[in-house]
C-alpha positions in Angstrom: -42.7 2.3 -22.7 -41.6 3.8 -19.7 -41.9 7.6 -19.0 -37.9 7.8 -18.6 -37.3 5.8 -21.8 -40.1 8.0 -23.7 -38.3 11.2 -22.2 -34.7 9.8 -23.2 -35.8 9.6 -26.9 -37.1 13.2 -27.0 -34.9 15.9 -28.2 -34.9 18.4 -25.6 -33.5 21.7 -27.1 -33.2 22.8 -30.7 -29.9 22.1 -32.8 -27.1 24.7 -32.3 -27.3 27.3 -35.2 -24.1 29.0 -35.9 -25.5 32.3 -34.3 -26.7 30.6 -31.0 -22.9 29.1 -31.1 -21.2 32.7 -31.5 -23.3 34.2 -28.4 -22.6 30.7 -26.7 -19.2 31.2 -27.2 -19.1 35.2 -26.3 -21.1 34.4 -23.3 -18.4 31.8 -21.7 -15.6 34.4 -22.9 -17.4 36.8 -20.5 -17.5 34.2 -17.8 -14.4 33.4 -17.9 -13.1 36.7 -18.2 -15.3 37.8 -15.1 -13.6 35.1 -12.8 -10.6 36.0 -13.9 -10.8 39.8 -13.1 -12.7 38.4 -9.5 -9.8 36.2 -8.9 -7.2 38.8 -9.7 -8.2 41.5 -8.8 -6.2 43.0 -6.5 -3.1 42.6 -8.9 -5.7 44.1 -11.4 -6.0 47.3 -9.0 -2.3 47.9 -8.5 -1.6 48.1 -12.2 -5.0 49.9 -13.8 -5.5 52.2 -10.2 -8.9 53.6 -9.7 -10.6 52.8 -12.7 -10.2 48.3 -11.8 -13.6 48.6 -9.9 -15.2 50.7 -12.5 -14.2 47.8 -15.0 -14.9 45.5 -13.2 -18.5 46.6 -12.4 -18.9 47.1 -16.3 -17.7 43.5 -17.1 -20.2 42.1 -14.4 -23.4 44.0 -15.8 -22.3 43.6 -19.3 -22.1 39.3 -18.8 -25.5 39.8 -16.6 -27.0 41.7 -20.0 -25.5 39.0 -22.1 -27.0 36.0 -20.3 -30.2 37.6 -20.2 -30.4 38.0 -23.8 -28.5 34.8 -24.5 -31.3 33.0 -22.3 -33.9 34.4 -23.8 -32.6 33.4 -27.6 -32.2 29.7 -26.7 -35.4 29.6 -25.4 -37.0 31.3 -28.3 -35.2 28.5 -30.8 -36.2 25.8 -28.4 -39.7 26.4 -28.1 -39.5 26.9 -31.9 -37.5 23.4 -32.5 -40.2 22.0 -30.2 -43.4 23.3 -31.4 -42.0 22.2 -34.8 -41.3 18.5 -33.3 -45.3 18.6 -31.9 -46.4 19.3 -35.4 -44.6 16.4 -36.7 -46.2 13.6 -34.8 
């Protein structure tokens, strides 16, 4: 069997559990929301004042945090789902 056909046929990341959903979920909220105050933000600074960049800066570090621990979950259940998958065969 070809190496492309072999790799098609392998699962390559574990099944969604309804916790890796929620933080999936949270974690595109945050993306979304961060373009949004990028994309807007000088309407954002005319009605909050000073405290838009101080937000702003907060919402940026916070989804950094996020996808860091997000990132680090998924690959923890993956290597899981796949060690399990090598003990199978």
């Amino acid at each position: 069997m070809p190496l492309w056909l072999d790799l098609l046929r392998t699962p390559m990341a574990a099944p969604e559990t309804p916790a890796l959903r929620r933080m999936r979920f949270i974690w595109q909220g945050l993306c979304v929301t961060c373009a949004l105050v990028v994309g807007f933000f000088s309407p954002l600074r005319h009605a909050v004042g000073r405290p838009a960049p101080i937000g702003a800066a907060v919402l940026l570090l916070a989804t950094a945090a996020y996808t860091c621990i997000y990132l680090i979950q998924k690959q923890r259940a993956d290597r899981a789902f796949l060690n399990t998958m090598g003990e199978l065969e």
